[in-house]
N, C-alpha and C positions, 0 to 999 in steps of 0.2 A: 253381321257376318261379312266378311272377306267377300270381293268378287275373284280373288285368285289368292293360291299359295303367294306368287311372287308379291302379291301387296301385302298379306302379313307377316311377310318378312320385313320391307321395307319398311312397317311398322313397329316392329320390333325393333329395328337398326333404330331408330330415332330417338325410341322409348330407350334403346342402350347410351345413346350419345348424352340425352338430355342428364339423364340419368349419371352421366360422368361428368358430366359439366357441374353440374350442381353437388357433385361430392368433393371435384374440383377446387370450386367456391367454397365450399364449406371449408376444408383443408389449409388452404392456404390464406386466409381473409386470416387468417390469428396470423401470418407473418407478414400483412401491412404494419402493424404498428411497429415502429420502433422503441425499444427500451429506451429510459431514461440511464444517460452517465452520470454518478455521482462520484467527482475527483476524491472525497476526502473518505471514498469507503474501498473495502478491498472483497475484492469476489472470486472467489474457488471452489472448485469443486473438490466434496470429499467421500469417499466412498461409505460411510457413516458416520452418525450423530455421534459427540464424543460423549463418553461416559460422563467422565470431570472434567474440571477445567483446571481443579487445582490440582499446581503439580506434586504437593507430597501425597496425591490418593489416584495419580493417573496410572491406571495399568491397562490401559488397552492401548493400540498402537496411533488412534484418531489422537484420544486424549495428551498421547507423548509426544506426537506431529505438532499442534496446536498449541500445547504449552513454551516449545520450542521458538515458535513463532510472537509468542506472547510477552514470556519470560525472558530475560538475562540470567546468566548463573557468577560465580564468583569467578570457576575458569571454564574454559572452551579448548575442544581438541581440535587441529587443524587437519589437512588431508593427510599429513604421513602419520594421525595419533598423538601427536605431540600435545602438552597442556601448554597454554599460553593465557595472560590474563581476558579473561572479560570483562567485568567490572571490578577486578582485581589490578592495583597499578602494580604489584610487584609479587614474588613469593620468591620465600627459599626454603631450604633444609638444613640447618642449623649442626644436626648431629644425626646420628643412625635411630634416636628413638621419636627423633621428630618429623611427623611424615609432609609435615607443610604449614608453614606459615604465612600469611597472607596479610597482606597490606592492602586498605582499602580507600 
């Protein structure tokens, strides 16, 4: 037993400090180590797993982000909408029943 209030306080305070020291420790001791960089990989974050990966069965929006990043298409739209080739070196429209032909 205590010979005064004021020492079981003081024993308390300690019991608080060590006590935060060592949650302290605990806490941060996982951000000594550093991650390894690996140049030839690429790392993002995505707010969920993608469904697919292939893109004629992607319908959710991870799957369509990712295929995007994976995939080439024949054409690609630029910032005002427009179609322009992607792996397509050329396209025209020949006539009004023809909607696009595409050189590859």
């Amino acid at each position: 037993m205590p010979c005064c209030a004021n020492c079981f306080q003081i024993s308390a305070l300690r019991l608080g400090v060590l006590w935060a020291l060592c949650a302290e420790l605990f806490f941060f001791s996982g951000c000594s180590h550093p991650t390894k960089f690996d140049p030839s990989s690429l790392t993002f974050v995505i707010e969920a797993n993608p469904v697919n990966l292939d893109p004629r069965f992607a319908t959710d929006g991870q799957s369509q982000r990712l295929d995007g990043l994976i995939f080439s298409g024949l054409l690609a739209r630029d910032s005002q909408m427009n179609l322009h080739g992607d792996l397509a070196e050329s396209r025209d429209t020949p006539d009004p029943l023809t909607y696009v032909r595409i050189s590859v």
